[in-house]
C-alpha positions as CSV (number, residue, x, y, z in Angstrom):
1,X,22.7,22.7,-12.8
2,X,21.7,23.0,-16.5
3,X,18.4,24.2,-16.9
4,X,15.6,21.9,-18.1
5,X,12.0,22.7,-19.2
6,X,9.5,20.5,-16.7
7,X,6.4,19.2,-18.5
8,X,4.2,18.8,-15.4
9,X,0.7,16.6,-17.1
10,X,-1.3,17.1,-13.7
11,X,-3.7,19.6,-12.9
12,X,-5.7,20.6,-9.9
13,X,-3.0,21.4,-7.7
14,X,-1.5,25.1,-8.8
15,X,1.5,24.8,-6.9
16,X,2.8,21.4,-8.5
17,X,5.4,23.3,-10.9
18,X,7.3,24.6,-8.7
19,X,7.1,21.6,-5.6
20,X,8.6,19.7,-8.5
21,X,11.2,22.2,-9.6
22,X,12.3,22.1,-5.8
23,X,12.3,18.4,-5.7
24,X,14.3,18.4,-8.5
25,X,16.8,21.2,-7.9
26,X,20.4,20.5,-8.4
27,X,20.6,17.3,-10.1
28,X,23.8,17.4,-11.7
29,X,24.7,18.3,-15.2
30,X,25.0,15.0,-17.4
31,X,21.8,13.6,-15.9
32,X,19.0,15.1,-18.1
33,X,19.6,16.8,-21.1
34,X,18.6,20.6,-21.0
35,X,17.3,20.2,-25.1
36,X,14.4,17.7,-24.4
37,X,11.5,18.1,-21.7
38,X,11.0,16.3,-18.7
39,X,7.8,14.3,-17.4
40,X,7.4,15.0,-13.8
41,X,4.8,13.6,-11.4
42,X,4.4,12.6,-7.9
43,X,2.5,10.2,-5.9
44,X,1.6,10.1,-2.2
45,X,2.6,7.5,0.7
46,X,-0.6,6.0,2.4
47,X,-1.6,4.3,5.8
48,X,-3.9,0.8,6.6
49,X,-6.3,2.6,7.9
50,X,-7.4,-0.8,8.9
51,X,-8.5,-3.9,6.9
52,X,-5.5,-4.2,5.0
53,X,-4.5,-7.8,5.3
54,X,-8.4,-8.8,4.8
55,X,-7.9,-8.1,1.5
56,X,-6.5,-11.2,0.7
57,X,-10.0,-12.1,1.7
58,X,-11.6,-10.4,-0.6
59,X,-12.7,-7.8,2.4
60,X,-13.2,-4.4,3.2
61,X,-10.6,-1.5,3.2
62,X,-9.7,1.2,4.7
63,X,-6.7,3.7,3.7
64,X,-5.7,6.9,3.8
65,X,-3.1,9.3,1.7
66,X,-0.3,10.4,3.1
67,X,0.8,14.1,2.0
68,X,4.4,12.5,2.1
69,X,4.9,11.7,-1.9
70,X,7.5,10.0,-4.1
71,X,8.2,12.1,-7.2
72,X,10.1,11.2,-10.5
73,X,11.4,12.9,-13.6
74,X,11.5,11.5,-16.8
75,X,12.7,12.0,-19.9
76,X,13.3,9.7,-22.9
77,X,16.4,9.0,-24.5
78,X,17.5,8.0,-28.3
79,X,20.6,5.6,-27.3
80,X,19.6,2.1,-26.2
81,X,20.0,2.8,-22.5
82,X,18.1,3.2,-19.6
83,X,19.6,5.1,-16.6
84,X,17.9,5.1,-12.9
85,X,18.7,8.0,-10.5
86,X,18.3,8.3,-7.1
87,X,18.3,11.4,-5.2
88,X,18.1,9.7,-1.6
89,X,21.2,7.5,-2.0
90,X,23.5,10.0,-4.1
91,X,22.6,12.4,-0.9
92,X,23.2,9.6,1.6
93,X,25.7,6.9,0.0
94,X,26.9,9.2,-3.6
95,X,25.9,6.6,-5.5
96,X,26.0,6.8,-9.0
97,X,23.4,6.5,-12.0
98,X,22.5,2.9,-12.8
99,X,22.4,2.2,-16.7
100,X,21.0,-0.5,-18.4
101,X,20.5,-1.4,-21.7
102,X,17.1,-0.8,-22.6
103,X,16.8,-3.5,-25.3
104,X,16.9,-5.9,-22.0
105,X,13.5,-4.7,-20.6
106,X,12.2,-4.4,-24.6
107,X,9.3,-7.0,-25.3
108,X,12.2,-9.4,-27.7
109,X,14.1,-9.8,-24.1
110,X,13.3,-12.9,-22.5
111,X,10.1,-13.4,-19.9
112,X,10.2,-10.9,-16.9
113,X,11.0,-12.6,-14.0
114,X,12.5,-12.0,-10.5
115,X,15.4,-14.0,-11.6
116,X,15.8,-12.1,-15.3
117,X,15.9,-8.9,-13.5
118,X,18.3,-10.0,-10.8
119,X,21.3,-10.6,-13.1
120,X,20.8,-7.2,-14.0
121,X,21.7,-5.9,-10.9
122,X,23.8,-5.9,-7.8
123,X,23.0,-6.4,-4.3
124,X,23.0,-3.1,-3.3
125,X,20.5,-1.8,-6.6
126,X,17.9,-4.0,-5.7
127,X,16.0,-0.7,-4.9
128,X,15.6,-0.3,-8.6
129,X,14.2,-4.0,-9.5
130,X,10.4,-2.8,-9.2
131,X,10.9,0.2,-11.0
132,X,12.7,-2.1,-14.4
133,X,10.2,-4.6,-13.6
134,X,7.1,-1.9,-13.7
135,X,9.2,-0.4,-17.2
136,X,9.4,-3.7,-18.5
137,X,5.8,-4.6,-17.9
138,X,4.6,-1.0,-19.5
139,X,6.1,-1.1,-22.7
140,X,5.7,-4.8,-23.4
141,X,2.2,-4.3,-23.0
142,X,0.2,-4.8,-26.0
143,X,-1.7,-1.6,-26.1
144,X,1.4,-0.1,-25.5
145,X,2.4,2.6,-28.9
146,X,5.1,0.7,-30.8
147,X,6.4,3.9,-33.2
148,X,7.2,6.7,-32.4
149,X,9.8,9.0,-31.2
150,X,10.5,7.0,-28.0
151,X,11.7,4.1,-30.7
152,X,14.4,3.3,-32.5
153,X,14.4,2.3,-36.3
154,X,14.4,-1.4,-35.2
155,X,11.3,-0.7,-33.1
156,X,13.0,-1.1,-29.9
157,X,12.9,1.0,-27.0
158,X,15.2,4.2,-27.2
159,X,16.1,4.4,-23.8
160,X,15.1,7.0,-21.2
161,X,16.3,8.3,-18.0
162,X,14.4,8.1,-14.7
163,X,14.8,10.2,-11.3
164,X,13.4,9.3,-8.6
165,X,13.0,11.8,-5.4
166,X,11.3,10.3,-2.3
167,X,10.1,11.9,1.5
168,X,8.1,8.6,2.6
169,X,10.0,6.7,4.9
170,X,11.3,3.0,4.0
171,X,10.0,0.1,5.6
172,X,7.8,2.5,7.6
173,X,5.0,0.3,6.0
174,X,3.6,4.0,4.1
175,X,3.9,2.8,1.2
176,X,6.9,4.0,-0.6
177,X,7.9,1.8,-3.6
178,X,4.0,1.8,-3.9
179,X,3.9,5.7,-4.4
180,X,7.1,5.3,-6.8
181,X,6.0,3.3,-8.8
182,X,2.4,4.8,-9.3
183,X,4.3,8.0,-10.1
184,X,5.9,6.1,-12.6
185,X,3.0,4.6,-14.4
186,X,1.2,8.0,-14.8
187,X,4.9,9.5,-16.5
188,X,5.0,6.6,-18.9
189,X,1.7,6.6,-19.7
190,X,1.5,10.2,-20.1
191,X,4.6,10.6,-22.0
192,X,3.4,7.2,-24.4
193,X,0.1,8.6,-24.4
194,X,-0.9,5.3,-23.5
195,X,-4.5,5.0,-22.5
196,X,-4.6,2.6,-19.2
197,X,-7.4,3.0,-16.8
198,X,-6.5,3.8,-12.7
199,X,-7.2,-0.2,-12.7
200,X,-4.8,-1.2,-15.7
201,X,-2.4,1.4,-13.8
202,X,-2.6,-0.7,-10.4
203,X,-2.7,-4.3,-11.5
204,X,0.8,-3.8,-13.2
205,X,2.1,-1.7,-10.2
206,X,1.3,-5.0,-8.2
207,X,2.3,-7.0,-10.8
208,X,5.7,-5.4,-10.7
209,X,5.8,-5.5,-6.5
210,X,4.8,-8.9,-6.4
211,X,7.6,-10.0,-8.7
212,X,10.2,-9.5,-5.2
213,X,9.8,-11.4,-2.1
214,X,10.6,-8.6,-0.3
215,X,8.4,-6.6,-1.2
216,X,4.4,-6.2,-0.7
217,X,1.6,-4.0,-2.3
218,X,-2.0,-4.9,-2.5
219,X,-4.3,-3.2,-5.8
220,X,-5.3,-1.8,-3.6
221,X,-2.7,-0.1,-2.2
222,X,-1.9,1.3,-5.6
223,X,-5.3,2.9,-5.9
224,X,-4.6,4.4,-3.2
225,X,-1.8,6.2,-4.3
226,X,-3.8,6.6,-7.7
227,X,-6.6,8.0,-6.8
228,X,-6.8,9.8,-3.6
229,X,-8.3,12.8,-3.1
230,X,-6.4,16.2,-1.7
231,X,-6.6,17.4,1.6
232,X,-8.2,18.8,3.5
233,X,-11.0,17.9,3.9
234,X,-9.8,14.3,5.0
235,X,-10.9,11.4,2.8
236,X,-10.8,8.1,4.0
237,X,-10.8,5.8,0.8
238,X,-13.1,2.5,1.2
239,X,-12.1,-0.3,-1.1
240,X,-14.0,-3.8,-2.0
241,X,-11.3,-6.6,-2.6
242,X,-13.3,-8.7,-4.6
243,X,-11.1,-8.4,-6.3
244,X,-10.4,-4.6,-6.9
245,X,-12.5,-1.7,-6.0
246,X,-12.8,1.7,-5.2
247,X,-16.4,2.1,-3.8
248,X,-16.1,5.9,-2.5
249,X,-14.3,8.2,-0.2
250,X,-15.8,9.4,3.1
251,X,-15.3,12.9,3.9
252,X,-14.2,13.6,7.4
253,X,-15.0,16.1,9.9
254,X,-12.5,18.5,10.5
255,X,-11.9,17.5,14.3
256,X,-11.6,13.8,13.3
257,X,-8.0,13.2,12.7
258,X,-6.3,10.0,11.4
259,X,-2.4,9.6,12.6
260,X,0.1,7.8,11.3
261,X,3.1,7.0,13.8
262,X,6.5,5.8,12.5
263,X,7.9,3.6,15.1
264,X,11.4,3.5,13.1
265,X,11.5,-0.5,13.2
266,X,11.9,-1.8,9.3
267,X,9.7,-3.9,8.5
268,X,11.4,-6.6,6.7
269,X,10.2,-10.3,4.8
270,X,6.5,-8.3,4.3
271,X,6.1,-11.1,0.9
272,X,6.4,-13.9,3.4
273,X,3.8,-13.0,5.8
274,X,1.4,-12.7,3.8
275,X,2.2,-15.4,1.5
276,X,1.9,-17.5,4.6
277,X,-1.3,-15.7,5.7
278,X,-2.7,-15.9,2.0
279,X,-1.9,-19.7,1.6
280,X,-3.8,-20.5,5.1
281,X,-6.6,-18.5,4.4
282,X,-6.9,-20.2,0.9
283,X,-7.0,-23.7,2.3
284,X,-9.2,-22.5,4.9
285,X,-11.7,-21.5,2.2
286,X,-11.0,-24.8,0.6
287,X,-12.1,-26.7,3.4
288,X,-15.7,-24.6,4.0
289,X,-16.5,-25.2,0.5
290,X,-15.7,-28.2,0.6
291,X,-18.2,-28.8,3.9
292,X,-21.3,-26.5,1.8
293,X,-21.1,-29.4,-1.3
294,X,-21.1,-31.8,1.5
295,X,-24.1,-30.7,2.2
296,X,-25.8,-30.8,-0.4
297,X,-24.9,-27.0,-2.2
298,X,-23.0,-27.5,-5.5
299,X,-22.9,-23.5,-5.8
300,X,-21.4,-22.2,-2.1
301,X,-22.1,-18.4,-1.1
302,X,-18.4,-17.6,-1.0
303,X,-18.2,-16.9,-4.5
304,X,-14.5,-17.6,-3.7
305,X,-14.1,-14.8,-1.3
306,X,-13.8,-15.6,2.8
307,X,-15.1,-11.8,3.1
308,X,-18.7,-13.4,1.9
309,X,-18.8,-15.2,4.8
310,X,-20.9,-14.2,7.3
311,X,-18.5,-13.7,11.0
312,X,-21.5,-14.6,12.8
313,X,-22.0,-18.2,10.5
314,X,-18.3,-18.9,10.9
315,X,-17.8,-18.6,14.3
316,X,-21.5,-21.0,15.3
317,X,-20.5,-23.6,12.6
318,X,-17.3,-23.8,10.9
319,X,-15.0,-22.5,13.3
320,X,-14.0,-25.4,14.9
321,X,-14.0,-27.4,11.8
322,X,-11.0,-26.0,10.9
323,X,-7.8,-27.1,12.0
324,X,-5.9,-25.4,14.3
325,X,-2.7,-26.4,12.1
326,X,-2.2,-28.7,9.1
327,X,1.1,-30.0,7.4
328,X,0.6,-29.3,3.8
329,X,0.9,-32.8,2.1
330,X,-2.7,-33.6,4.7
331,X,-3.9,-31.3,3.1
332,X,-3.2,-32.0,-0.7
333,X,-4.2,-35.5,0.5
334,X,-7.5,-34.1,1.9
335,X,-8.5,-31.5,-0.4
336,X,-6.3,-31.8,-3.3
337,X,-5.3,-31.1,-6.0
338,X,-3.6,-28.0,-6.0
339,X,-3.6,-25.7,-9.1
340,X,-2.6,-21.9,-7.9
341,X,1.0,-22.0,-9.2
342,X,1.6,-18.7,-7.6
343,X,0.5,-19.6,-3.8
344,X,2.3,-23.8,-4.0
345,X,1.3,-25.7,-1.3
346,X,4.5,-27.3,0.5
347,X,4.2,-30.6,1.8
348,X,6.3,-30.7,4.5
349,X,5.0,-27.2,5.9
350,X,2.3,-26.5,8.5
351,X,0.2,-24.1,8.2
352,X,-2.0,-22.0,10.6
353,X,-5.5,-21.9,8.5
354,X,-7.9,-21.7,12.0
355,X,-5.7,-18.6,13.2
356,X,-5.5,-17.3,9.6
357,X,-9.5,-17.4,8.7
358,X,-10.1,-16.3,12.2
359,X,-7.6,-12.9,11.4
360,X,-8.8,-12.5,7.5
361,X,-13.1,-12.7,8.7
362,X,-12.5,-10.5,11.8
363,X,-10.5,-7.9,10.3
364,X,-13.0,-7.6,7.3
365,X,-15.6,-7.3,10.1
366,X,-13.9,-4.7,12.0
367,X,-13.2,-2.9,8.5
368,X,-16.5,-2.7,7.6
369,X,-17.9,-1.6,10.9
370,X,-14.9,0.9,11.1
371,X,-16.3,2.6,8.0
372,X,-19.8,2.7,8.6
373,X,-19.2,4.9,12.0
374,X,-16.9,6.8,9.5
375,X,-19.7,7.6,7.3
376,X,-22.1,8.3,10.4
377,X,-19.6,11.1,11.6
378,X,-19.8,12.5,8.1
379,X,-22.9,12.6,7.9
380,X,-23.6,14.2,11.1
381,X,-21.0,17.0,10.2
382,X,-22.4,17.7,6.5
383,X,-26.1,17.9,8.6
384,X,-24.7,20.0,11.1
385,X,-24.3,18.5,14.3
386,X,-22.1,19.6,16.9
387,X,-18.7,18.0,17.2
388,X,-19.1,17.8,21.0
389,X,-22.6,15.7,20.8
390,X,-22.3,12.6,23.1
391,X,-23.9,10.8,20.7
392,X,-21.0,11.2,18.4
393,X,-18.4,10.6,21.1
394,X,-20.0,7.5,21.3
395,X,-19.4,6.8,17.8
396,X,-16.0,7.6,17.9
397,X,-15.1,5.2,20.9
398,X,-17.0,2.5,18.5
399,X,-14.2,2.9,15.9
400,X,-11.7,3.3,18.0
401,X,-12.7,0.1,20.2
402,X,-12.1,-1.5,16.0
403,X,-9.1,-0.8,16.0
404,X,-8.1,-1.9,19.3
405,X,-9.8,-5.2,18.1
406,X,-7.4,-5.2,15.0
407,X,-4.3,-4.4,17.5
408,X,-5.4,-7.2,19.7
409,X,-5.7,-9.3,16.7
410,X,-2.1,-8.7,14.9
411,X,-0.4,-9.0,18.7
412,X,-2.1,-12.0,20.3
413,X,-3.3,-14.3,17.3
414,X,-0.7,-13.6,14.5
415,X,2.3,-12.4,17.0
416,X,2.7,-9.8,13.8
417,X,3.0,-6.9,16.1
418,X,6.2,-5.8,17.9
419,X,7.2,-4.4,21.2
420,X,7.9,-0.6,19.9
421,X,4.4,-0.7,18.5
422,X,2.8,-2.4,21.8
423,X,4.7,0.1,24.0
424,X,2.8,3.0,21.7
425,X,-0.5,2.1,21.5
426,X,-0.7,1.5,25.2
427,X,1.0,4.3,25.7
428,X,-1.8,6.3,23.8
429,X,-4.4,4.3,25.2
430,X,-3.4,5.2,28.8
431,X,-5.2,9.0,27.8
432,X,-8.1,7.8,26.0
433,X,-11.6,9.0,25.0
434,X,-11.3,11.4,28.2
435,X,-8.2,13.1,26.0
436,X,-9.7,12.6,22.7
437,X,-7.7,9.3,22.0
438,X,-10.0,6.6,20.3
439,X,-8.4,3.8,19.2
440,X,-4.9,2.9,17.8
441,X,-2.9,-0.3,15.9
442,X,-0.4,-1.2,14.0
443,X,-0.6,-1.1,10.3
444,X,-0.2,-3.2,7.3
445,X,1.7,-6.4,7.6
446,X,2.7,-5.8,11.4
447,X,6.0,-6.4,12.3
448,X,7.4,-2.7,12.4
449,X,6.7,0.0,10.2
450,X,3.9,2.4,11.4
451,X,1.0,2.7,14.3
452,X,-2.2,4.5,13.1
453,X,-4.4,6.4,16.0
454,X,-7.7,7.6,15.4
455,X,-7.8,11.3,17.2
456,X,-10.4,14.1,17.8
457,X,-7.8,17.3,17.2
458,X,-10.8,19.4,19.3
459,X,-9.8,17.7,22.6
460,X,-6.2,17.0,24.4
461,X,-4.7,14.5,21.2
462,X,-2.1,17.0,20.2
463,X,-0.7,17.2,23.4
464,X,-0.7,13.4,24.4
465,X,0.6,13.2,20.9
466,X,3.6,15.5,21.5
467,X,4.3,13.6,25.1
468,X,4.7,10.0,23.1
469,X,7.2,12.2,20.5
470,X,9.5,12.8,23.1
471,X,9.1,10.1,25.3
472,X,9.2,7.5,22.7
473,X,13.0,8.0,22.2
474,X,13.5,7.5,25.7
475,X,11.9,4.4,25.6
476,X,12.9,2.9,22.6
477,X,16.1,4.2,21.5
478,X,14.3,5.0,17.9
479,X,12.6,8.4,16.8
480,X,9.3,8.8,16.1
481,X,8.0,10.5,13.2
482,X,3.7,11.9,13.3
483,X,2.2,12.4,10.4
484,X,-1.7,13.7,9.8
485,X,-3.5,11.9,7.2
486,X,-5.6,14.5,4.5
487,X,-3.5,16.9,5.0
488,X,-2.6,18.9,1.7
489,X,-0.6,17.4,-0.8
490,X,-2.1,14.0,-0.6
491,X,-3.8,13.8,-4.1
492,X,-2.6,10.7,-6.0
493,X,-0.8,10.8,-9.0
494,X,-4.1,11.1,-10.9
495,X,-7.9,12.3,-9.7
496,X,-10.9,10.7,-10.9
């Protein structure tokens, strides 16, 4: 391969030069021109820690970083097109560069939709429909520079040529177009010089997600992959949904490990669960409000946010107000009208809003309690206290009883888990505490994708660990890939 000069913008981690001149190594010649520079940066894969579906509740949070990143090159062109590379499917499938012309995605094209960008593409390049979405989105934005090099005469967009180089696993629910696209942003808006906040950065990385019904990102997923702090120390990241907010990161002790377990199935239709989960949650909160002014209180405590509910109110009094299922025209009749064109109410379609609030107000419960033993165990390490205190073992088997809660939750109420992930955590569970085994459940959207365990690495984890690894093949007929959460490398693609 031609060589080509690598602009890398980030700083704080010395030895990002030359992880992305081997990420980038042997791209062939024709691909990016050896006279101009080349924008490379690199984003990291994350886990649910847990909480992540209460965000649609306006809830609490919890993620972690994932030293597994997503990495692209990018360099502008002069000639109208743009040109997506992969790195995965030439190794796996030789695919080719897709090309495009750029005046398409330019703010003159018509509005970006999921149907605009589909005739741009063919079945099998749907991989790159977030990526022109998020392109789209950037330079139509209206701080976005409109002169300069990266224009034609015209003022159009010149073109540029994008390659993208990926180790976080598809459909492993870690977050890969996530990290992709968050590498992305910081490229353009480092190359632009276009001043967008971590904020800015993550509402049009969801925007650009949420354009695909297959396809799912929270915010807060992309501040995540923003923001994150390198490892070690571990950071857990605790985020307010209402509606987007990083409150801190919580340092971990070194023996407290957070695991994230690939069970290999795909997680597939991610857009419609939590559409579904998202639309019966919203008429739940409907409804209490609707009971509040009936009382008497023209301004309810919700502030529009389920997570402002208090778990202990909901369950003594409005509980089993809610219906256990409603058609949706009952409740346009009902509670009508309607006017959130994004989440439609349809008529002839029953929705589970008892099962939904009961998910969305537990799981911002077990978030938040999850977090505040986090922050205990840091505490007690930064003030010095033995990792072996029973009174911190205790705390430990708190959190991990949270996320057995959430496992419970995902299996039994929203049948969102699935047998590889069942057969795992029980597996895990079958050591426990006495092995240094907490807690474990399955991530995200459920469904597949990944398990995460909460471990204490000073006890017998690793070696429970390394018995699920090779008996999970056995069992399952998949493999099974570990990863440790805060482990180096998981910096986002900017710190604060």
């Amino acid at each position: 391969m031609t060589a080509w000069s690598i602009v890398c913008p980030m700083t704080g981690l010395m030895q990002l030069s030359e992880e992305m001149a081997r990420r980038f190594a042997g791209i062939p010649d024709g691909v990016l021109s050896p006279e101009l520079p080349v924008c490379c940066t690199s984003a990291p894969g994350h886990i649910d820690v847990l909480g992540g579906l209460a965000s649609e509740a306006g809830g609490v949070v919890a993620q972690m970083a994932l030293p597994r990143r997503a990495a692209v090159a990018l360099q502008w062109r002069s000639d109208g097109r743009v040109v997506l590379y992969s790195r995965r499917l030439l190794e796996r499938h030789h695919a080719a560069p897709l090309a495009f012309l750029a005046r398409q995605l330019d703010a003159s094209a018509e509005p970006l939709t999921a149907r605009s960008l589909a005739v741009m593409l063919e079945p099998q390049t749907v991989w790159a429909a977030p990526l022109l979405a998020l392109i789209a989105l950037m330079v139509r934005h209206p701080r976005c520079p409109a002169v300069g090099r990266h224009r034609q005469a015209d003022g159009s967009l010149g073109g540029l040529t994008v390659v993208v180089q990926s180790d976080v696993p598809m459909g492993a629910a870690q977050g890969s177009s996530t990290a992709l696209l968050a590498a992305l942003a910081q490229a353009i808006s480092l190359e632009l010089n276009f001043p967008l906040n971590l904020l800015d950065k993550a509402l049009l990385i969801n925007q650009a997600e949420s354009l695909f019904d297959l396809t799912y990102g929270s915010v807060v997923d992309a501040l995540t992959a923003l923001a994150a702090l390198d490892g070690p120390p571990a950071h857990l990241l605790r985020f307010s949904a209402q509606p987007h907010e990083l409150v801190g990161q919580i340092t971990l002790p070194p023996h407290v490990r957070i695991v994230a377990l690939d069970t290999g199935v795909h997680t597939t239709r991610r857009g419609e669960t939590v559409r579904a989960i998202r639309m019966a949650g919203a008429m739940g909160l409907r409804i209490i409000e609707t009971i509040y002014r009936d009382m008497g209180q023209t301004h309810t405590p919700l502030h529009g946010y389920l997570g402002n509910l208090a778990p202990s109110l909901y369950r003594r009094y409005f509980r089993t107000l809610l219906p256990r299922r409603m058609r949706g025209r009952d409740f346009l009749r009902s509670y009508g009208p309607w006017d959130n064109p994004d989440l439609p109410v349809h008529g002839e379609h029953f929705y589970r809003v008892r099962t939904a609030v009961d998910h969305l107000i537990a799981e911002h419960e077990h978030a938040e309690n999850f977090l505040q033993a986090m922050e205990e165990l840091s505490d007690a390490h930064r003030l010095g206290q033995a990792p072996g205190d029973p009174a911190l073992r205790l705390v430990l088997q708190r959190a991990g009883r949270l996320l057995l809660a959430s496992q419970h939750s995902y299996r039994l109420r929203l049948n969102l888990s699935c047998p590889q992930a069942d057969w795992m955590v029980d597996r895990l569970m079958e050591s426990g505490p006495a092995a240094g085994i907490y807690g474990a459940r399955i991530s995200q959207c459920g469904s597949g994708g990944s398990v995460v365990a909460l471990v204490d690495a000073a006890g017998r984890a690793a070696d429970v660990l390394l018995a699920v690894a090779r008996d999970y093949p056995h069992a399952t007929g998949l493999p099974l890939r570990i990863t440790a959460a805060g482990e180096p490398g998981c910096a986002g693609a900017a710190v604060i």
